[in-house]
Structures are given as C-alpha cells and as structure tokens.
C-alpha positions in Angstrom: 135.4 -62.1 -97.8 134.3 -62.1 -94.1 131.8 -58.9 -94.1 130.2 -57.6 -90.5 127.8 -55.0 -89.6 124.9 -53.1 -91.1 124.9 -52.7 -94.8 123.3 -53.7 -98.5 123.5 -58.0 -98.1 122.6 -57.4 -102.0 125.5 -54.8 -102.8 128.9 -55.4 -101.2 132.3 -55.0 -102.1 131.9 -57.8 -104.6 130.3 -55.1 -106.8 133.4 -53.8 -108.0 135.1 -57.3 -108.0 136.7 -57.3 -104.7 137.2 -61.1 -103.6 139.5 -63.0 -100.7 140.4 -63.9 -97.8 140.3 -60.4 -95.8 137.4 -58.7 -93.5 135.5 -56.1 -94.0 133.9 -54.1 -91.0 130.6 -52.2 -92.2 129.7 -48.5 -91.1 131.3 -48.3 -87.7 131.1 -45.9 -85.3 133.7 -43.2 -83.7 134.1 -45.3 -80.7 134.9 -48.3 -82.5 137.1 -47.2 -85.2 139.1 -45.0 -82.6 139.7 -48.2 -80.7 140.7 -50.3 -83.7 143.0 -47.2 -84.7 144.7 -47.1 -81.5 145.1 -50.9 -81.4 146.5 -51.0 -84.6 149.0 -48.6 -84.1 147.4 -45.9 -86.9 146.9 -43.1 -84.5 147.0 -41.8 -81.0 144.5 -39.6 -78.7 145.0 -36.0 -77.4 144.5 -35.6 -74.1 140.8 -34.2 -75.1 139.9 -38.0 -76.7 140.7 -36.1 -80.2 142.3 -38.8 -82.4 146.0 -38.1 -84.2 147.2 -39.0 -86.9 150.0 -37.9 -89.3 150.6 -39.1 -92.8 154.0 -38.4 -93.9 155.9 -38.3 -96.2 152.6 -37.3 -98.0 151.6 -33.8 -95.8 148.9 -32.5 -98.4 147.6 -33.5 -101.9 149.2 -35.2 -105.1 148.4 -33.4 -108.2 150.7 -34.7 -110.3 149.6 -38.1 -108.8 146.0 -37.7 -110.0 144.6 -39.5 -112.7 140.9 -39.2 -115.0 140.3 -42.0 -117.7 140.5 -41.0 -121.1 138.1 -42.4 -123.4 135.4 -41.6 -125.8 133.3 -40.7 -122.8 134.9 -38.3 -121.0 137.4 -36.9 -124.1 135.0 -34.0 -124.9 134.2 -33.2 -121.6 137.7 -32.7 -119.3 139.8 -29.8 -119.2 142.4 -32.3 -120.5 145.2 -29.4 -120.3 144.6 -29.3 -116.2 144.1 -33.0 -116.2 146.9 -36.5 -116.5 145.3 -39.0 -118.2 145.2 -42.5 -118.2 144.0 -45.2 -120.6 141.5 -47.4 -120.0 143.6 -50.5 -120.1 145.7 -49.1 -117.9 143.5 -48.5 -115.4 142.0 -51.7 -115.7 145.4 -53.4 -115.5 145.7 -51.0 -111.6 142.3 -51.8 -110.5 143.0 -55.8 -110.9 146.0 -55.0 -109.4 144.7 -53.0 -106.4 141.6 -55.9 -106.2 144.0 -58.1 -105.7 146.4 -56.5 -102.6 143.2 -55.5 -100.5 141.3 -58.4 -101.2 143.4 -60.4 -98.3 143.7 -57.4 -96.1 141.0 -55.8 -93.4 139.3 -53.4 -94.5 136.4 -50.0 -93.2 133.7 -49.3 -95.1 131.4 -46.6 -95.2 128.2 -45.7 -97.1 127.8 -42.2 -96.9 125.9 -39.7 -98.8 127.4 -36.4 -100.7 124.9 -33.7 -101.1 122.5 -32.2 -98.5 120.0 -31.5 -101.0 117.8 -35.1 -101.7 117.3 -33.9 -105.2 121.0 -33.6 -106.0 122.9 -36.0 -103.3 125.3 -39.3 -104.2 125.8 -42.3 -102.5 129.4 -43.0 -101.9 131.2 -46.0 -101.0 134.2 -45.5 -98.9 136.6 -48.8 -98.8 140.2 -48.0 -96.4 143.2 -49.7 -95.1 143.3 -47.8 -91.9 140.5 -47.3 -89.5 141.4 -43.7 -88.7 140.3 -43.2 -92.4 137.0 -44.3 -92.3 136.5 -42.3 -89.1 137.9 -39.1 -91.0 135.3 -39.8 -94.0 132.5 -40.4 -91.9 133.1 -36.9 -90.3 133.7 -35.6 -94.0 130.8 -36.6 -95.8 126.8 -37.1 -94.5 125.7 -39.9 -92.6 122.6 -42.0 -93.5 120.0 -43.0 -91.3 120.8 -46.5 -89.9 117.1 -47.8 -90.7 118.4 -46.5 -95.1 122.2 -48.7 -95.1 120.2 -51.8 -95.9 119.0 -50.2 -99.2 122.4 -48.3 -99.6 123.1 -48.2 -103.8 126.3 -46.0 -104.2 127.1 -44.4 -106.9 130.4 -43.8 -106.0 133.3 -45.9 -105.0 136.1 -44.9 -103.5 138.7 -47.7 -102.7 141.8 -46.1 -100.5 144.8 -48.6 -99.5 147.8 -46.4 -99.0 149.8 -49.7 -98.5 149.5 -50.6 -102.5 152.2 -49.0 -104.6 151.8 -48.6 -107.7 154.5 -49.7 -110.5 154.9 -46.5 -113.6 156.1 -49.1 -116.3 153.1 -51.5 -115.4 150.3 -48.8 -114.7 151.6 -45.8 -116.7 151.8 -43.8 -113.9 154.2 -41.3 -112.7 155.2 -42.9 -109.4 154.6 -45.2 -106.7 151.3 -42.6 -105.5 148.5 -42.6 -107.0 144.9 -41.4 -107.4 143.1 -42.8 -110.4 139.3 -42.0 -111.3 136.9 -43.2 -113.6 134.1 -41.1 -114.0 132.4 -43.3 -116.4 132.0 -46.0 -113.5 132.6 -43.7 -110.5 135.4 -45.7 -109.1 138.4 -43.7 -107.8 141.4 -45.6 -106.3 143.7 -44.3 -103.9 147.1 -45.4 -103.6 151.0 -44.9 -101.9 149.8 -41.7 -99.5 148.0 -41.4 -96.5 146.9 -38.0 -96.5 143.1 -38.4 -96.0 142.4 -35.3 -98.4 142.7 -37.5 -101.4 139.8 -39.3 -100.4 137.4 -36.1 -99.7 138.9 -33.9 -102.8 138.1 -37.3 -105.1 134.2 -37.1 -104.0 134.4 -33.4 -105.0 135.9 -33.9 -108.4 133.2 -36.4 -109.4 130.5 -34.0 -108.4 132.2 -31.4 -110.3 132.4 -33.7 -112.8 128.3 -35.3 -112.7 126.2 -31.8 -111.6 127.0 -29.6 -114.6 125.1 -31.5 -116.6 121.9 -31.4 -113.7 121.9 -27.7 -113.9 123.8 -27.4 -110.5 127.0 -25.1 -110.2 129.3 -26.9 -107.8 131.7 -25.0 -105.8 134.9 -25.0 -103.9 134.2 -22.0 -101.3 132.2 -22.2 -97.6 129.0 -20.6 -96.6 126.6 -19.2 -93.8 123.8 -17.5 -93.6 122.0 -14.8 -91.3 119.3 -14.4 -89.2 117.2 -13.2 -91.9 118.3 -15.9 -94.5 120.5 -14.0 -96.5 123.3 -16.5 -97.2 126.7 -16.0 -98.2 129.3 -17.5 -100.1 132.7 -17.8 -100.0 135.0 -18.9 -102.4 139.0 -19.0 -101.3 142.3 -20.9 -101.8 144.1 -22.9 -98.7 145.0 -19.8 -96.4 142.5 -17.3 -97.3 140.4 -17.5 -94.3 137.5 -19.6 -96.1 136.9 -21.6 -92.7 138.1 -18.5 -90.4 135.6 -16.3 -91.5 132.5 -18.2 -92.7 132.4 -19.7 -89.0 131.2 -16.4 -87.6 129.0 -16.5 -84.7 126.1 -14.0 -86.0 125.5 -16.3 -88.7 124.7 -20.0 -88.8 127.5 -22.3 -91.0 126.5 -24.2 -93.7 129.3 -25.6 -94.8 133.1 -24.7 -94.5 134.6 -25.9 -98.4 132.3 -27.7 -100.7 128.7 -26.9 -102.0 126.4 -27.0 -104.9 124.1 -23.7 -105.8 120.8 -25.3 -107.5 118.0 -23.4 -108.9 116.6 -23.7 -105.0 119.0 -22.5 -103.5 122.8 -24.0 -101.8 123.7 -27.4 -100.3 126.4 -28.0 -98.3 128.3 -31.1 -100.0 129.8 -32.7 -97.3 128.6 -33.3 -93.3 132.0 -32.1 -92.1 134.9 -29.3 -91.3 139.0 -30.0 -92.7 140.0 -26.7 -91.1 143.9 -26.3 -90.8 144.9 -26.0 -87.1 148.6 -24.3 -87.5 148.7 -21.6 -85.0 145.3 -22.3 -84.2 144.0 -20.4 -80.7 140.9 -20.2 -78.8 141.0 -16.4 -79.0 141.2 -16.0 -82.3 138.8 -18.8 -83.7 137.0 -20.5 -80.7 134.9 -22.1 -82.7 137.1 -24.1 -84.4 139.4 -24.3 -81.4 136.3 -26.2 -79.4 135.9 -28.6 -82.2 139.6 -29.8 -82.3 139.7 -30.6 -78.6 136.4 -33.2 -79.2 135.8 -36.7 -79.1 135.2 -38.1 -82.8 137.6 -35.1 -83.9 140.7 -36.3 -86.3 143.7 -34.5 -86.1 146.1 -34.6 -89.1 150.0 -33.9 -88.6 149.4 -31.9 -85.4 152.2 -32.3 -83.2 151.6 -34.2 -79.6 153.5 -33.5 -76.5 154.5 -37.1 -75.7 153.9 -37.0 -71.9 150.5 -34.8 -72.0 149.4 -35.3 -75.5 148.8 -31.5 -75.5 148.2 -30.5 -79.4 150.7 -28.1 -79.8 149.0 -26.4 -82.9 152.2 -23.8 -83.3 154.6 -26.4 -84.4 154.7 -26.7 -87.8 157.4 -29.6 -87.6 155.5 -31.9 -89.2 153.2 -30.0 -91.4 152.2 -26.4 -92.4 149.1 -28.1 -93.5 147.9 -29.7 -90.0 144.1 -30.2 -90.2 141.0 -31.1 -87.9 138.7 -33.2 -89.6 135.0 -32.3 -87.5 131.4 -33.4 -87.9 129.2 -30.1 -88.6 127.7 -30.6 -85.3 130.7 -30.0 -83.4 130.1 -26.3 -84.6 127.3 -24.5 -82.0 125.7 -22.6 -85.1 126.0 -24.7 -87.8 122.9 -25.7 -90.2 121.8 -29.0 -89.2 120.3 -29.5 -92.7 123.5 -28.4 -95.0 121.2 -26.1 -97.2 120.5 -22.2 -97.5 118.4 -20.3 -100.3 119.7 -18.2 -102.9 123.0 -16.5 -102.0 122.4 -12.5 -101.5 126.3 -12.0 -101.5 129.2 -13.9 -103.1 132.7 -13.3 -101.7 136.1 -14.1 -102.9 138.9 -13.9 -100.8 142.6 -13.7 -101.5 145.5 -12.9 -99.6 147.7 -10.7 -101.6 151.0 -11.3 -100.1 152.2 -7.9 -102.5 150.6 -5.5 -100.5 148.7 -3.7 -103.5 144.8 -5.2 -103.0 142.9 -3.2 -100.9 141.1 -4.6 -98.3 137.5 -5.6 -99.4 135.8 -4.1 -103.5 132.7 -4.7 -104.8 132.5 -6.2 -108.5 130.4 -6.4 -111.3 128.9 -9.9 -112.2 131.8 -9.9 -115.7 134.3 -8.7 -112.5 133.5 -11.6 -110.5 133.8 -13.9 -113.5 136.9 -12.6 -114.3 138.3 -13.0 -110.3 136.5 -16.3 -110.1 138.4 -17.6 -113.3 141.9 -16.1 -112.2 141.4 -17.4 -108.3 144.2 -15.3 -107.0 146.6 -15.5 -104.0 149.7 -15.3 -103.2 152.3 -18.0 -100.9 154.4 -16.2 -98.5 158.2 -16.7 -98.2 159.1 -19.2 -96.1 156.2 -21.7 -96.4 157.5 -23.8 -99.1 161.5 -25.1 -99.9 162.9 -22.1 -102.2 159.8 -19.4 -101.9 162.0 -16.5 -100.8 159.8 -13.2 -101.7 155.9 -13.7 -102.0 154.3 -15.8 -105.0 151.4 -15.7 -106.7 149.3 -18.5 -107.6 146.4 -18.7 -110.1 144.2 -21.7 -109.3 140.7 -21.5 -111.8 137.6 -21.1 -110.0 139.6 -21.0 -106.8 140.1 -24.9 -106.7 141.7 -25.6 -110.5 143.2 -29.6 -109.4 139.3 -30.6 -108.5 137.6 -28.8 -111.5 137.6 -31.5 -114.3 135.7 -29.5 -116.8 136.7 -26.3 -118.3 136.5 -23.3 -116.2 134.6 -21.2 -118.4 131.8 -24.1 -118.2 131.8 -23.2 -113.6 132.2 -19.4 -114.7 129.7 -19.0 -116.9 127.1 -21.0 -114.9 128.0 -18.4 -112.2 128.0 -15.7 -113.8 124.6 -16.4 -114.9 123.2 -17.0 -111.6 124.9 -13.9 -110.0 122.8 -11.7 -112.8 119.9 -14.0 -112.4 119.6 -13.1 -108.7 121.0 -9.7 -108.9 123.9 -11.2 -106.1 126.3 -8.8 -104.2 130.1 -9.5 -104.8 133.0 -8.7 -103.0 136.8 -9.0 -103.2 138.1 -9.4 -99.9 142.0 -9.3 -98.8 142.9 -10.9 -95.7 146.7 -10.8 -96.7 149.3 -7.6 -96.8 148.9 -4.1 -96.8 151.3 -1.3 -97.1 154.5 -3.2 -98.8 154.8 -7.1 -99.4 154.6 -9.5 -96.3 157.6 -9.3 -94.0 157.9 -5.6 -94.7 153.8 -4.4 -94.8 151.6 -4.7 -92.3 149.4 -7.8 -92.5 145.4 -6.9 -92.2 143.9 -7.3 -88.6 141.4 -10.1 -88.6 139.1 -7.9 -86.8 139.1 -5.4 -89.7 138.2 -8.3 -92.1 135.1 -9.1 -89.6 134.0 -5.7 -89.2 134.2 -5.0 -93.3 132.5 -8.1 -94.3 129.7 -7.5 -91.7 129.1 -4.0 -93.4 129.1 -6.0 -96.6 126.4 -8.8 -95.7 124.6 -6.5 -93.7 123.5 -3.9 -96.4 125.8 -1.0 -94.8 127.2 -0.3 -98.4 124.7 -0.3 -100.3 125.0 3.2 -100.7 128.3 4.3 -99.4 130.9 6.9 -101.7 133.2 4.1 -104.0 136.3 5.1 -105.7 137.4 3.1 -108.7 140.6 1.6 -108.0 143.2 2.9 -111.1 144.4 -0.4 -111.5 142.0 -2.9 -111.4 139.2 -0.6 -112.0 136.5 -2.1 -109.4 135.0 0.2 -106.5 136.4 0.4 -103.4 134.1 2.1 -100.5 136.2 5.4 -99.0 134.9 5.4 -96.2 133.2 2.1 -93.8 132.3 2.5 -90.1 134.7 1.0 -87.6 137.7 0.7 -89.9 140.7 3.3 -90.2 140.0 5.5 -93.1 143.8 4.9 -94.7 143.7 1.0 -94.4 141.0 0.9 -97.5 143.4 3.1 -99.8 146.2 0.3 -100.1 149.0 3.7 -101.8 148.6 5.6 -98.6 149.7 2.5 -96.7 153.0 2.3 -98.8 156.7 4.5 -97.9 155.7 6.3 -101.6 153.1 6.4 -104.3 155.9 5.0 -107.1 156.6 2.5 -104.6 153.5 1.0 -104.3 152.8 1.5 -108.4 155.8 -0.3 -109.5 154.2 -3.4 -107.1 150.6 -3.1 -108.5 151.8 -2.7 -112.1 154.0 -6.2 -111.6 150.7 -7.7 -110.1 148.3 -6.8 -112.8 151.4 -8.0 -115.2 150.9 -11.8 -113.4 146.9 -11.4 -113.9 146.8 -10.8 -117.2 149.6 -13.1 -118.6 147.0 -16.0 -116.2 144.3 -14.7 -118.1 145.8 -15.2 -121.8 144.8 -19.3 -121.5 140.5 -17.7 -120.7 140.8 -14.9 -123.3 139.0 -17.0 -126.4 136.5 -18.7 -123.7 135.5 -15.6 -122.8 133.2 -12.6 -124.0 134.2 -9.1 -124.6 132.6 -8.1 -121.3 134.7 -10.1 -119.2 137.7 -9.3 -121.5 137.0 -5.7 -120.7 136.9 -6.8 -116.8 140.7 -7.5 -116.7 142.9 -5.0 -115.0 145.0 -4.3 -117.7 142.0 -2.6 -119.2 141.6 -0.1 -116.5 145.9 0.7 -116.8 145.5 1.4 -120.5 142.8 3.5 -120.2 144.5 5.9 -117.6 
C-alpha cells in the first residue's frame, strides 16, 4: 500500500496483514483531515469552523452488534452472560474478509496513546474509512509527541471501515454491523455503522479488559479536582450529568468519562470530551458550549441551518444523542496532564425519573458497592419508540456493555480502595422530585451545584443525617443554600401513600437487579440493599 506521513517505517499496517492497492495517510492534523472530510463529502463546517457530521441510521452504540472472542484465553475471564461471543474461526474468517475490502480503499491512521499515567498507558492504532473519524479519535484519545511516532509499537488496533458489511451466515454474526474484539491480540474491527462511539467505547473495553490484572480499577465516570487537590469522581449513565457537572469552574477537569484509579492516584484515559449537545446553551454549561463552537471540534448528528450553518443544538431531529467530540484543551480548566491523586470523594449520579431519590445521600463503602453494582437510572417517556411512563435501567458499574469482566471483580477492587483511603461517597439525583417526570418537579441544576459543593467541600462532614426508611442511607436535613423540603423527597409528593406506593415499586426493581450479584457478594453488601431497610421497619 502507498503509506505517507510520520510514522513506525518498521511497524505499519502490514502488521496485522493489511496489503493492496489503497493509501494510507499517517497521523494527520485537524486542518488536514477537515479538508479531506469536506472534499470527500463526509462532513460539513458550522459557521464556527466546528466540523459536522451525522451517522445515521446508526445514532448511538450497537450492543447487540458487539462481539469478544471465545477461546481458552479469555473463557475464564468474561462475564460471558453480558457478552456475544464469537469463535475464533469466525473471526478469522471476518478479519480476512475486512483485510481484504480496506486493503484497496484510502485509509487515516492514527497512533495515539490511552492512559495519562506512563506507567499504565497503551498504544493504539486507529485505521478509518472516513477522515472525520480519525479527526474524532485524535480528539478522543492522547496525542504523542511527533519526535515518539517513529518508535510508535501499539498495542492496540483498531481497524474501523463502516463501508464493510458483514454477512451473519458467513461470520456468525447477528447482522450486517459489527464490532468484533480480540483481546488476546488487541484487534477490534468495526463494521456497517458510522457512529464514532464504537471506536472510543472499543479502547475502553480492552482497558477494562487488560488493567485488572495490573492492579488498576478502570472506570466509566468523569473527574476534577480542587484547589487543594482533593479530587473527585464521578460515576453516571448517558444523561446523568457526568459531563455537566464534573466541568465546574472551581475545580480543574480531569477527564469527562473514562479513567483508571492506580495505587498513585487517577488518570484520565482518553485526551478528549464526547459531551452530548441536545439542548445545549451557553448559560447553562458555557464551558462546554465554548468548546462546541471551536475549530478541531466534531459535531455528531447536530442539526445545521443550511444557509448559516448555525448548530441548532434543540433539534433533536436527527438524534437525541448529538455529541461534541473536544480535545481537553478546549476546556479553560482542564488538567493538562490527565492525572489527580487519590480521590477524597466518589459520586454516583442517577436521575430517578420516579421522583422517590432524594436529592444527594452519603453511603457507606458496602452502600456504594451495592449502588455501583446496580448503576441505577431511569429513561424518561418520550426519549425512546414505546417508553410511555419512566423506565428504569440497571447498567453494572454504571457502564455494563464496556465491562468485559464480572462486575463484582470492578466492585470489589473499589470497594477496597474506598475503605483503603477512607473516600467520601455520595448518591446524587439530578432527575425528578415530588411525583414521576412530567408530573414532579425536575431538580434545579443549581441545587445539584450548590449540594455537591457542600459535599466536596467538607460542609457535611458533620451536618444532622436522617436515614432514609427505604433505602436506609443518610440523607443530610438540613444544607445551606438549598430549600429545606427539597432533601425530604415525601414532603415533595400530593401525599405520604402516594409517594410510598412509588418508592416501594422502586426498591421492588433494585432488588429483583440485584438477584443476578447476590452469590458474588458478601453479607455486608447483601445487607446494603434497600429491601433490607423495608423489612426491618
């Protein structure tokens, strides 16, 4: 193949057997992938120079699309009951057959590293079709020096052609889409979608996968840290406020979704922001709002005026999921080095769409393992085809379709390191209070601020806490700057039995999620479910 541009002479794409007649253009910039996007006909620009892109039919990720190799390697070590698997021949029968399409077509490569801790970093290999993706994975992941490409050895591989389609009888696959991985020789191919998440989540897996076994817990959540290094972490599914709220401008930002918590402290895993831009404003997040409107910014399924190319971040016409793919630099106060010490408070945020969770509680380290194995929240009607009333959804170690292992091997490492450091924790509701959404109130964002700054700042540390009758953690009853009534979540509701019926259903949905943990477990955790706290009323 024709290769150009800056990279290992010794190491290239014939590594992993890549041979024919196409190009390959070598750890390009932003100003030359946006021009070869635009030329190509891949993406557009805003009328701020961010470039635009939208991926349908493929809006967001492909679980059931998402393969690990099965073999005597990795057969003890997945959680094969939250994993599809797929047989070594089979996957050598796709990779010969996805060698064989991009091997005549242009291709982007990037050698990028994951991991902002030396010790614990990977080098990855990014291969794409389209030039808007290599740009989006050069903003997602951390750049090496220009003077280190020469030497660059990765690790992993991760070859994305959304034009190959893969066929189920021939691959033994579900459909046409397709994310394959093989752990054993960190390869991961990407197939039949266009949504650049696939690409980013893949690297995460395969960390989660690797950094067990180092001693390193890796995490799906964001973190920052304050003036006096006292970092914080927190851990949240897609529309909990994991980006809104870590990007706070007392603090610096270390990271806004991925990291890895070592004996030394936390790295950031990626050199990057994917924050999700629908009904995105200045006023509300002008942090975030700042970076979308950059050069070197890609935006995903945001709607463009065609005349202007304004971003009109409040249609949702082409995605609820809209995203703005960022360096970490586009972010005044973010860490330039991606790393923090040992986390003084751990947060876990939810939205509870049934009104019932009160606003922020502090948990116990078997508490925390027992949130952090259910990661709760709740979907609210309306945002997906036939969700009519609010819907809960139980996603292990608040990212479930990335964690390969079992989750009691991610809880238990945390657990540990949350009695190890004697770490704060906190449940935090940014979602409903007062009756379900679209008939409660939903909680101000300014009351979520002003509670988590009393958390991280040591203001209750010795505060009055009432222990909640239902899911028996403490709940302060009184914090400064926050109505009295809106930490009580029963005063909120038309009556007391109304608000009981909606908590017993919730703790109902808990603990029939918890069943699948209850034998990975000890009795201390067991004891931490909310059940426990009904039954003993």
């Amino acid at each position: 193949m024709n290769q150009t541009g800056t990279r290992n002479e010794d190491h290239g794409v014939e590594t992993i057997g890549l041979d024919g007649t196409g190009r390959v253009f070598w750890n390009l910039g932003e100003a030359a992938l946006c021009e070869r996007s635009i030329a190509r006909g891949e993406a557009r620009l805003s009328n701020t120079g961010a470039l635009v892109a939208t991926t349908a039919p493929h809006t967001g990720r492909s679980p059931d699309d998402r393969y690990i190799v099965r073999e005597e390697a990795t057969e003890e070590s997945i959680w094969w009951d939250n994993a599809n698997a797929l047989s070594r021949e089979s996957f050598e029968t796709l990779k010969a057959d996805f060698l064989a399409h991009a091997g005549g077509r242009t291709l982007f490569a990037q050698d990028l590293h994951a991991g902002a801790d030396p010790a614990h970093r990977i080098g990855v290999r990014v291969l794409t079709e389209h030039a808007w993706h290599a740009l989006f994975i050069r903003n997602m992941l951390r750049r090496p020096d220009t003077a280190d490409l020469a030497g660059f050895l990765p690790r992993l591989t991760v070859l994305c052609v959304p034009g190959f389609r893969a066929d189920p009888e021939r691959h033994g696959v579900r459909s046409p889409t397709v994310i394959a991985c093989d752990f054993t020789n960190g390869l991961v191919l990407i197939g039949g979608t266009l949504y650049a998440g696939e690409m980013k989540k893949s690297v995460f897996s395969y960390l989660n996968y690797v950094l067990p076994e180092r001693g390193v817990l890796p995490m799906h959540c964001s973190a920052n840290v304050g003036a006096e290094g006292d970092a914080a972490l927190f851990f949240g599914l897609s529309g909990t406020g994991k980006t809104t709220l870590s990007a706070d401008p007392a603090r610096a930002l270390i990271g806004d979704d991925e990291h890895g918590w070592s004996a030394e402290g936390i790295f950031n895993f990626e050199g990057g922001c994917y924050a999700k831009t629908i009904r995105l404003s200045a006023e509300a997040e002008p942090a975030i709002y700042a970076a979308s409107q950059r050069f070197g910014t890609v935006l995903e399924n945001v709607v463009l005026d065609n005349d202007s190319r304004v971003p009109d971040f409040n249609d949702a016409s082409l995605a609820e999921n809209a995203r703005a793919a960022y360096p970490l630099g586009f972010i005044a106060n973010a860490r330039e080095d991606g790393r923090g010490g040992t986390p003084k408070n751990v947060v876990m945020l939810t939205c509870d769409a049934f009104g019932v969770l009160p606003p922020i509680a502090k948990l116990t380290p078997a508490q925390a393992m027992y949130h952090f194995l259910s990661g709760y929240t709740a979907k609210v009607a309306g945002t997906e085809a036939g969700v009519s009333e609010p819907k809960a959804t139980f996603s292990a170690c608040f990212g479930a379709p990335f964690m390969p292992r079992h989750p009691s091997v991610y809880g238990n490492m945390l657990r540990d390191l949350i009695a190890r450091n004697e770490v704060h924790c906190w449940l935090v509701n940014t979602g409903w209070i007062g009756g379900r959404a679209g008939v409660g109130q939903r909680i101000p964002l300014e009351t979520t601020r002003r509670l988590l700054a009393a958390a991280l700042g040591g203001e209750l540390d010795g505060v009055e806490y009432r222990t909640d009758a239902n899911f028996g953690f403490a709940v302060p009853v009184a914090v400064e700057g926050v109505e009295t009534r809106l930490l009580e979540p029963a005063r909120n509701w038309p009556t007391r039995i109304d608000y009981s019926m909606a908590a017993r259903r919730l703790v109902g949905m808990f603990t029939s999620n918890f069943a699948r943990f209850e034998k990975a477990v000890d009795d201390e955790v067991r004891g931490a479910q909310p059940g426990m706290a009904i039954a003993a009323e």
